[in-house]
C-alpha positions as CSV (number, residue, x, y, z in Angstrom):
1,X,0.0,0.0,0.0
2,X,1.4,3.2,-1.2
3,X,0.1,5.0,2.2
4,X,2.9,2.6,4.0
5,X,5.3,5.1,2.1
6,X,4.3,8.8,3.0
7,X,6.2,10.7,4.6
8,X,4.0,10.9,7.0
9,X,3.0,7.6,8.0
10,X,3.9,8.3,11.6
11,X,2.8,11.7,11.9
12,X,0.1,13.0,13.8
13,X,-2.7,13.6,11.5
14,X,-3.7,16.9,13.6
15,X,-1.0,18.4,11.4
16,X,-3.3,17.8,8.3
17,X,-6.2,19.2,9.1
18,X,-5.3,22.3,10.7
19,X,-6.3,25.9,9.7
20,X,-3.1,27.6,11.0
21,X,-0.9,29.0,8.2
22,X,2.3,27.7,10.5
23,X,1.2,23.9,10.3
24,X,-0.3,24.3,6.9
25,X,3.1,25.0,5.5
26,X,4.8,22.4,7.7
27,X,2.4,19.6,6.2
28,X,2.7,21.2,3.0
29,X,7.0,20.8,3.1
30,X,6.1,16.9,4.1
31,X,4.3,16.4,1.0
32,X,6.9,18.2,-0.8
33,X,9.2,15.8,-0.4
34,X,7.2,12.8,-0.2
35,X,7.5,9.7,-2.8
36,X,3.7,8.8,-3.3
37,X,2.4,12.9,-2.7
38,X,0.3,12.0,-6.3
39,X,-1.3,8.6,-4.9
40,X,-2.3,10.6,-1.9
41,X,-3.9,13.6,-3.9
42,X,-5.4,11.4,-6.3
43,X,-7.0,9.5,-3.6
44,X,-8.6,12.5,-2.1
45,X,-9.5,13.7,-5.3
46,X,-11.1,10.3,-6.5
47,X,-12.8,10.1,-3.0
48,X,-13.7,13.7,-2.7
49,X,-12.4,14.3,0.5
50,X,-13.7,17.4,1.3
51,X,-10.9,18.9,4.3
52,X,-7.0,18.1,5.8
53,X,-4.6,18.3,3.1
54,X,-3.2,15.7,0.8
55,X,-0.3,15.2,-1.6
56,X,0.6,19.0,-0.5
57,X,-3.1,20.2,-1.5
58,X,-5.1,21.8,0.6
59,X,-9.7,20.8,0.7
60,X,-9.6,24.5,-1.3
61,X,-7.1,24.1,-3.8
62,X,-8.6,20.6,-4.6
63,X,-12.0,22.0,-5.4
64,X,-10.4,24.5,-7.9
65,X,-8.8,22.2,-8.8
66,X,-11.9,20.1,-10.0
67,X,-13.9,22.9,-10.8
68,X,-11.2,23.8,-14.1
């Protein structure tokens, strides 16, 4: 399973779902450098996760995203 492979497979998932433009960037840098960041946004996407961030993409960038 590609999830067994994030970066942040041990982290709390707090970190994910927080509005705070400090841990936003911190989960954002994670992604950044993470092997499978494109599983995990196409998961969200295909699942339409609507909040947290995943594959460095925040629940707002996603729906533009979608919406182009």
């Amino acid at each position: 399973m590609w999830q067994l492979q994030a970066n942040c497979n041990e982290t709390n998932t707090e970190l994910f779902f927080s509005k705070l433009e400090s841990k936003v960037a911190k989960a954002k840098a994670l992604c950044g450098s993470c092997a499978v960041a494109d599983k995990c946004l196409q998961f969200a996407l295909d699942t339409e996760i609507e909040f947290g961030i995943f594959g460095g993409v925040t629940a707002d960038e996603r729906k533009a995203l979608v919406s182009n």
